[in-house]
N, CA, C and O atoms as CSV, one atom per row, in Angstrom:
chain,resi,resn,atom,element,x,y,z
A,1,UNK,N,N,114.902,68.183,105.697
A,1,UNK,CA,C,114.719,69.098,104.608
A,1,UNK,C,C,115.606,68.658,103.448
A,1,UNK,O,O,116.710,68.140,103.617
A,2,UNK,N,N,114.996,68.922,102.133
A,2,UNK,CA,C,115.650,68.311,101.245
A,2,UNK,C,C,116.685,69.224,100.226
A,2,UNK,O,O,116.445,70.430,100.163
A,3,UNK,N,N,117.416,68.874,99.715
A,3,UNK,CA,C,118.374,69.945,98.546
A,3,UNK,C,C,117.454,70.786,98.264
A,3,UNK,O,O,117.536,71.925,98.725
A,4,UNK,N,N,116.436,70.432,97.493
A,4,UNK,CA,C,115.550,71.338,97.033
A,4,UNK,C,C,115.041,71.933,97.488
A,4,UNK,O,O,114.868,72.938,96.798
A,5,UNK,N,N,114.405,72.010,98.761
A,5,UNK,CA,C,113.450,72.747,99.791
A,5,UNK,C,C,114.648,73.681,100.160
A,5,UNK,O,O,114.049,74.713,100.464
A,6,UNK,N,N,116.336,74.009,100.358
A,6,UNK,CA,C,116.821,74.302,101.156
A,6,UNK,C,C,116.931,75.649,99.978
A,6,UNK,O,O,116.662,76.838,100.145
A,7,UNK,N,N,117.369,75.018,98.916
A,7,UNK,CA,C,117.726,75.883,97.734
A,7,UNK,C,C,116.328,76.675,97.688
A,7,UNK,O,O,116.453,77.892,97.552
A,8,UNK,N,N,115.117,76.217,97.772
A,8,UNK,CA,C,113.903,77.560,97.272
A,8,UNK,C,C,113.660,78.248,98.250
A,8,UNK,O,O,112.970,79.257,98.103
A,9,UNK,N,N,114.316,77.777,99.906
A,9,UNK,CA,C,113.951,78.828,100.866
A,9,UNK,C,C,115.079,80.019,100.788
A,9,UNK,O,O,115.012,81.178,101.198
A,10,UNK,N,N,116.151,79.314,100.107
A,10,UNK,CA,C,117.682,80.323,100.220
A,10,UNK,C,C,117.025,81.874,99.189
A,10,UNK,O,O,116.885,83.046,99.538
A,11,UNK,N,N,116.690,81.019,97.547
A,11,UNK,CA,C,116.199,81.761,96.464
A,11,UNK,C,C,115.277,82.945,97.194
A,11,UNK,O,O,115.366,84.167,97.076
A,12,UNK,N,N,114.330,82.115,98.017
A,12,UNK,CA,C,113.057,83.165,98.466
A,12,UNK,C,C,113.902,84.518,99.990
A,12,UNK,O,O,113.669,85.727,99.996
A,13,UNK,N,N,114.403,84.113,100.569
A,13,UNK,CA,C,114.936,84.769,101.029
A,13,UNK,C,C,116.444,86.272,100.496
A,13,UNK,O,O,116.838,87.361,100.913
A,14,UNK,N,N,116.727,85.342,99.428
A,14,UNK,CA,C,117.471,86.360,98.786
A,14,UNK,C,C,116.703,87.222,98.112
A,14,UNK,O,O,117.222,88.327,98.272
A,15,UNK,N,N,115.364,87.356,97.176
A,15,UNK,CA,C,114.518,88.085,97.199
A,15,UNK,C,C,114.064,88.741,97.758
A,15,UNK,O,O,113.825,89.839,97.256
A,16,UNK,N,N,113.667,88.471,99.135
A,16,UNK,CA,C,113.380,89.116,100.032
A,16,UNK,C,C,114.088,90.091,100.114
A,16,UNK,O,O,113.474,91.102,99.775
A,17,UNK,N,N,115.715,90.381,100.585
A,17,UNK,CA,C,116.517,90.880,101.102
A,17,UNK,C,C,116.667,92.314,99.757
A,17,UNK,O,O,116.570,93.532,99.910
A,18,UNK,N,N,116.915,91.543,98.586
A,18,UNK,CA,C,116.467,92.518,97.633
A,18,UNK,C,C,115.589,93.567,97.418
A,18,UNK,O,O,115.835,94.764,97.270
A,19,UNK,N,N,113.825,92.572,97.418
A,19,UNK,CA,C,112.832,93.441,97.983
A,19,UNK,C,C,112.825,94.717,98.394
A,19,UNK,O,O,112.570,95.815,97.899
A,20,UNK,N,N,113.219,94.229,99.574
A,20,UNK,CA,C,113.193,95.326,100.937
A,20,UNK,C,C,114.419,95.915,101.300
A,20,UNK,O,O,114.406,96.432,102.418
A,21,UNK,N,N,115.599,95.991,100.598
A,21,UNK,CA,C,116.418,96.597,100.570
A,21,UNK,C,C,116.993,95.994,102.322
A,21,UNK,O,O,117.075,96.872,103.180
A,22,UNK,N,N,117.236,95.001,102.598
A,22,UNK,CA,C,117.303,94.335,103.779
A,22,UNK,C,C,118.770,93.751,103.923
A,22,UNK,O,O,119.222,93.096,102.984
A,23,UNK,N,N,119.533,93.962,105.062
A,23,UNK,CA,C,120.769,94.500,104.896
A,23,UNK,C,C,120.975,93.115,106.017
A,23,UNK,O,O,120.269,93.168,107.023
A,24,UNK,N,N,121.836,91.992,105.883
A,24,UNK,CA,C,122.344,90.960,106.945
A,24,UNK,C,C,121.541,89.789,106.912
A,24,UNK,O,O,120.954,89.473,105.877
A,25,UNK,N,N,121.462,89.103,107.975
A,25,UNK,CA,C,120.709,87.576,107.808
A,25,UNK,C,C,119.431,88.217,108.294
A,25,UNK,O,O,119.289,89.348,108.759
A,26,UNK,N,N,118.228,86.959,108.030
A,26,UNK,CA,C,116.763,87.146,108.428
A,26,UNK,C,C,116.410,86.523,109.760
A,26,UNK,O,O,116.174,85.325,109.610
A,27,UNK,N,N,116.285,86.966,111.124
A,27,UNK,CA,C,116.322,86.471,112.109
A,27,UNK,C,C,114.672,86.714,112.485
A,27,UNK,O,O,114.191,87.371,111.561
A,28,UNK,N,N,114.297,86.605,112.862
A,28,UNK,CA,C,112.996,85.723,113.173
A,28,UNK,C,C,112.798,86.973,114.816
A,28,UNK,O,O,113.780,86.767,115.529
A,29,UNK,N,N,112.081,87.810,115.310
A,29,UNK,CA,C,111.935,88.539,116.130
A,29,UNK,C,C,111.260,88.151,117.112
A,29,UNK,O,O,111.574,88.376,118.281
A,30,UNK,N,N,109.422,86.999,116.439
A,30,UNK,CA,C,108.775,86.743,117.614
A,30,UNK,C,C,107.532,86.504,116.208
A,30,UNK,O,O,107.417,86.980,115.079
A,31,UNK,N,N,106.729,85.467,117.070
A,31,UNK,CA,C,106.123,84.752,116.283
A,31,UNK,C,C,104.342,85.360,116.982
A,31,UNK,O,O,104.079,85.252,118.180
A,32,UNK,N,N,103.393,85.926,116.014
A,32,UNK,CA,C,102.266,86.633,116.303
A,32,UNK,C,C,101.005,85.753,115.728
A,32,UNK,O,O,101.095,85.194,114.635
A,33,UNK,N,N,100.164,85.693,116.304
A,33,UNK,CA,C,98.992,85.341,115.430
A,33,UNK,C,C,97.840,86.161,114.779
A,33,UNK,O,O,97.354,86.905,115.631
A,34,UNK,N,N,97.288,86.274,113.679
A,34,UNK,CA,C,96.283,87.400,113.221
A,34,UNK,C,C,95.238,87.007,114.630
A,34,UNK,O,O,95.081,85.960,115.258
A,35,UNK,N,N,94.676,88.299,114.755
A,35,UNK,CA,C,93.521,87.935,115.590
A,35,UNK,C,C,92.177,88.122,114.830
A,35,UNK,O,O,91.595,88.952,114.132
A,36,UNK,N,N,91.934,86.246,115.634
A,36,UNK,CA,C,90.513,86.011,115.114
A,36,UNK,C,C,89.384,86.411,114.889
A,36,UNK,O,O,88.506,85.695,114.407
A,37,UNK,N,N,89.249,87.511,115.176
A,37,UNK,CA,C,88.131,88.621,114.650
A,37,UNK,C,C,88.226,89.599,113.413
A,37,UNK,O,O,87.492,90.446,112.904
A,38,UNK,N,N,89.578,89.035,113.156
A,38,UNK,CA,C,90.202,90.734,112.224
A,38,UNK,C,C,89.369,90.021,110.667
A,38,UNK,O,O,89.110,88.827,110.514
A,39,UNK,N,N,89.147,90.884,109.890
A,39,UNK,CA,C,88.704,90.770,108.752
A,39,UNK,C,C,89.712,89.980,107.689
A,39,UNK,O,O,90.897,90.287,107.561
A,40,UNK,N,N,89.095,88.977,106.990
A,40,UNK,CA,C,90.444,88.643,105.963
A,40,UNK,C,C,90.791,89.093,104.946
A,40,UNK,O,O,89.777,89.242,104.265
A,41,UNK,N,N,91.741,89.444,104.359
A,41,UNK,CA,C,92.551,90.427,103.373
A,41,UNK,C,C,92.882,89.603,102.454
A,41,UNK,O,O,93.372,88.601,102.974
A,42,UNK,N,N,92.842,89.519,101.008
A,42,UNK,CA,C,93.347,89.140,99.937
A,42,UNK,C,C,94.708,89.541,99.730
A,42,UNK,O,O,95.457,88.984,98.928
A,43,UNK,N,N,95.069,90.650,100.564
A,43,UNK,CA,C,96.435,91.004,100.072
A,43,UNK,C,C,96.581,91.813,98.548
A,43,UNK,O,O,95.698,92.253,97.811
A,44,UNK,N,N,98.407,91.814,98.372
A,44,UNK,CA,C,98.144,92.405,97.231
A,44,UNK,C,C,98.996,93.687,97.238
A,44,UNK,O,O,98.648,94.506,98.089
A,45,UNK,N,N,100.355,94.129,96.230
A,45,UNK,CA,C,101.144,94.982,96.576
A,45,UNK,C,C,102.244,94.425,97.309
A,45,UNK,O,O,103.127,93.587,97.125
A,46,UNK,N,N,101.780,95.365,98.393
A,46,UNK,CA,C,102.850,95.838,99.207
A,46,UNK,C,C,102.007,94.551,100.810
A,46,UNK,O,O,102.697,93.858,101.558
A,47,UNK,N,N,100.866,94.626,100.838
A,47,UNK,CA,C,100.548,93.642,101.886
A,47,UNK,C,C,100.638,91.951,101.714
A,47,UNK,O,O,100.750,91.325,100.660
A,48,UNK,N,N,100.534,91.326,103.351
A,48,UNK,CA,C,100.417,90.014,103.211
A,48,UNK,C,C,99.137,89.815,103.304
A,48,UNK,O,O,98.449,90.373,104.159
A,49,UNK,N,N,98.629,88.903,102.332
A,49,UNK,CA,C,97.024,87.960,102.746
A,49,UNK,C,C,97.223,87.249,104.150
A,49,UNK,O,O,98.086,86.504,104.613
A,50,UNK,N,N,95.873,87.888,104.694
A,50,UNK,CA,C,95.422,87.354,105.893
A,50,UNK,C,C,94.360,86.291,106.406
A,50,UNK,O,O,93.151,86.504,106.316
A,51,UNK,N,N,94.875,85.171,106.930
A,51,UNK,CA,C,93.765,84.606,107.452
A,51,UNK,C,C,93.723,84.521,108.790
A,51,UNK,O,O,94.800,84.418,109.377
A,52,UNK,N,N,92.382,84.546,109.618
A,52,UNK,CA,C,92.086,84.445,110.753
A,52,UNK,C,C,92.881,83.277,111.652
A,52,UNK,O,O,92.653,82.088,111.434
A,53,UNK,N,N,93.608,83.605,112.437
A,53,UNK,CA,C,94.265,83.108,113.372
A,53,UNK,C,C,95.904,82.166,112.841
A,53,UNK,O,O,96.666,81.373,113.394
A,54,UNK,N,N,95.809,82.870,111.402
A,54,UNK,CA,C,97.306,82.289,111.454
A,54,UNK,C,C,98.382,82.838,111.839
A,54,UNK,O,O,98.493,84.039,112.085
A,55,UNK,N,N,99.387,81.890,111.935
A,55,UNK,CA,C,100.547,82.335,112.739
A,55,UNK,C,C,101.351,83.008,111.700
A,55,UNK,O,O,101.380,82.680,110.514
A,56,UNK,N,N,102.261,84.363,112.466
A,56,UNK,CA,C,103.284,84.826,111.017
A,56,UNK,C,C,104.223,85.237,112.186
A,56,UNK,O,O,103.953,85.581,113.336
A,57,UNK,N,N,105.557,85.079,111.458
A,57,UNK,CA,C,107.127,84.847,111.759
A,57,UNK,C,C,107.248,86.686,111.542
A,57,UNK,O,O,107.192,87.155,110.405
A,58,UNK,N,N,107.407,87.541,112.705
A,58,UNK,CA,C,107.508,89.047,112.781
A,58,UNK,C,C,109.450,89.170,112.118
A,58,UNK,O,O,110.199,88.271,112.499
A,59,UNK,N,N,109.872,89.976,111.452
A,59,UNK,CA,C,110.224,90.141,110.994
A,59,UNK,C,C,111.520,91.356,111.213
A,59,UNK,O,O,112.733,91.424,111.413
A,60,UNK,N,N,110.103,92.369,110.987
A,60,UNK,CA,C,110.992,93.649,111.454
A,60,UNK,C,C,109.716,94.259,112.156
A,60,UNK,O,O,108.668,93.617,112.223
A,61,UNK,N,N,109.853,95.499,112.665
A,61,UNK,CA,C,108.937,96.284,113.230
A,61,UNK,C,C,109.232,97.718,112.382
A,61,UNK,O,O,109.826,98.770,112.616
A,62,UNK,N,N,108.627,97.262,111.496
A,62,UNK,CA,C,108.957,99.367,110.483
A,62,UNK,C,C,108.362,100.356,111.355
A,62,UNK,O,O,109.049,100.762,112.291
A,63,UNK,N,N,107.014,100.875,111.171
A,63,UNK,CA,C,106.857,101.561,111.796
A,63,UNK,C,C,105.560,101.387,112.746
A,63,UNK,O,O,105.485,100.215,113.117
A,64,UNK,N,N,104.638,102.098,113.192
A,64,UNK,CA,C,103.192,101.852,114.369
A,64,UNK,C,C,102.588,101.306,113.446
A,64,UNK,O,O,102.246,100.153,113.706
A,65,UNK,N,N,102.227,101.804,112.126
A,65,UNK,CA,C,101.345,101.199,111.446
A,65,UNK,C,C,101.434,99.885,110.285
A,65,UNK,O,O,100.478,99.476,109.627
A,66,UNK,N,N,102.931,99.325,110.231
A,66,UNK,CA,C,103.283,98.020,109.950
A,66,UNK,C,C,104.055,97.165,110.185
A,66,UNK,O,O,105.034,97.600,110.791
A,67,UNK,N,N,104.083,96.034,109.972
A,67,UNK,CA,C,104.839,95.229,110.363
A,67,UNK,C,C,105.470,94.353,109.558
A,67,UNK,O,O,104.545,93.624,109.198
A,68,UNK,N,N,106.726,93.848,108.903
A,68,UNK,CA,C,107.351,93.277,108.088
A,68,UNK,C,C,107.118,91.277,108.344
A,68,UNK,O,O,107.835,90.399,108.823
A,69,UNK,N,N,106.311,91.293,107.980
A,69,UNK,CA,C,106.207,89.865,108.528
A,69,UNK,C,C,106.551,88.740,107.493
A,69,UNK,O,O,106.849,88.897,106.309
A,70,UNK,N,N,106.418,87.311,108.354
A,70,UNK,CA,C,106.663,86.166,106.665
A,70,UNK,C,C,105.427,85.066,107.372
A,70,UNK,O,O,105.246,84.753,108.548
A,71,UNK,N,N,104.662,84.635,106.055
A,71,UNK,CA,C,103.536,83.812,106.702
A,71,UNK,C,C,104.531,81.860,106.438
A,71,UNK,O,O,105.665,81.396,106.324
A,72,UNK,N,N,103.135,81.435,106.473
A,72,UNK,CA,C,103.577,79.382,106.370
A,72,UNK,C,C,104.244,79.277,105.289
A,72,UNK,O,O,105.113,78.413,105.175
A,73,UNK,N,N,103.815,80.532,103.867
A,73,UNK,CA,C,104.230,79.713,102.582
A,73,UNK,C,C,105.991,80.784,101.985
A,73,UNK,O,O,106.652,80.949,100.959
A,74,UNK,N,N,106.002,81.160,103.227
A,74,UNK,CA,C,107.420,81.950,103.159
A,74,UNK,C,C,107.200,83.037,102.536
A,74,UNK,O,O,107.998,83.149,101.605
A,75,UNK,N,N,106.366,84.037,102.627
A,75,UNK,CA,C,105.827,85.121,101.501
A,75,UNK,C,C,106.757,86.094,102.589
A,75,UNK,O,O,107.239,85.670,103.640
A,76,UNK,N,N,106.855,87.169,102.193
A,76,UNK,CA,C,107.064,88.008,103.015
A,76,UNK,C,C,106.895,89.373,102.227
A,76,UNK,O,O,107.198,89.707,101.082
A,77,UNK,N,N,106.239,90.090,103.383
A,77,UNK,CA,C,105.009,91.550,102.907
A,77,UNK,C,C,104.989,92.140,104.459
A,77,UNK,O,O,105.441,91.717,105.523
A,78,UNK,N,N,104.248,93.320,104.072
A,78,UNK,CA,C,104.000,94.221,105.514
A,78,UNK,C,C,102.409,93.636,105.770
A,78,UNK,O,O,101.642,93.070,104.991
A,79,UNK,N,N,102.244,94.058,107.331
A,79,UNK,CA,C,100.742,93.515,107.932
A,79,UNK,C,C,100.447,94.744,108.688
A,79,UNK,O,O,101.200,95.288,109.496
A,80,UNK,N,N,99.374,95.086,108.369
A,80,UNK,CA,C,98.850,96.143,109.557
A,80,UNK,C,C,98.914,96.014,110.610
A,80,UNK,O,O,98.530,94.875,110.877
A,81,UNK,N,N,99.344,96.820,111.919
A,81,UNK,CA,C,99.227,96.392,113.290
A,81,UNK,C,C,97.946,96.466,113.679
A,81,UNK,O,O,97.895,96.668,114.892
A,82,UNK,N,N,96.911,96.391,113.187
A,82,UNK,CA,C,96.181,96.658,113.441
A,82,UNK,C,C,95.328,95.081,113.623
A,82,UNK,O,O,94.686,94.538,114.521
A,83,UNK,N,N,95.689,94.780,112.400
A,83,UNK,CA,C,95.310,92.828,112.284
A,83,UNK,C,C,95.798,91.968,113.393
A,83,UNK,O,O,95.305,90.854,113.571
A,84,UNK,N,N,97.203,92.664,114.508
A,84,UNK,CA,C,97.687,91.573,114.998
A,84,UNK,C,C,97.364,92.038,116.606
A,84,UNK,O,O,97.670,93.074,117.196
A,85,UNK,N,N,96.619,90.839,117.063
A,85,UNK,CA,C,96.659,91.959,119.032
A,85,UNK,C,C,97.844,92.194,119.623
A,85,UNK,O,O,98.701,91.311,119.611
A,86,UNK,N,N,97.972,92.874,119.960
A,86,UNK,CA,C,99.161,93.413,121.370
A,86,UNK,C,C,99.515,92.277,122.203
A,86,UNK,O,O,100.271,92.426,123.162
């Protein structure tokens, strides 16, 4: 990883933490995949865009009906539990 890559993941993560009013380091909980049937989402707000069967880095667990997740391009947004199987 390079200076630069290290510095825009630091930038994007300190945003984050801002964001979401997110209190300590970002530890990584458990890694989910959308399931391949679920409809794809443009996103938008407060959600992450979804595509069928990608992988996203779980985050936090807010509440039954979302999930704080971060996808491949380091975004980080809530996901319906509903998008991800059990």
């Amino acid at each position: 990883m390079t200076l630069k890559e290290c510095k825009k993941e630091e930038k994007a993560d300190r945003e984050f933490q801002k964001k979401f009013k997110f209190e300590g380091s970002i530890n990584v909980l458990t890694q989910m995949m959308v399931d391949p049937a679920a409809v794809e989402k443009r996103g938008g707000g407060k959600n992450l865009p979804l595509r069928r069967g990608e992988i996203l880095d779980v985050i936090q667990f807010t509440n039954k009906e979302q999930i704080l997740c971060r996808n491949s391009q380091r975004r980080c947004k809530s996901v319906g539990a509903e998008a991800l199987p059990a």
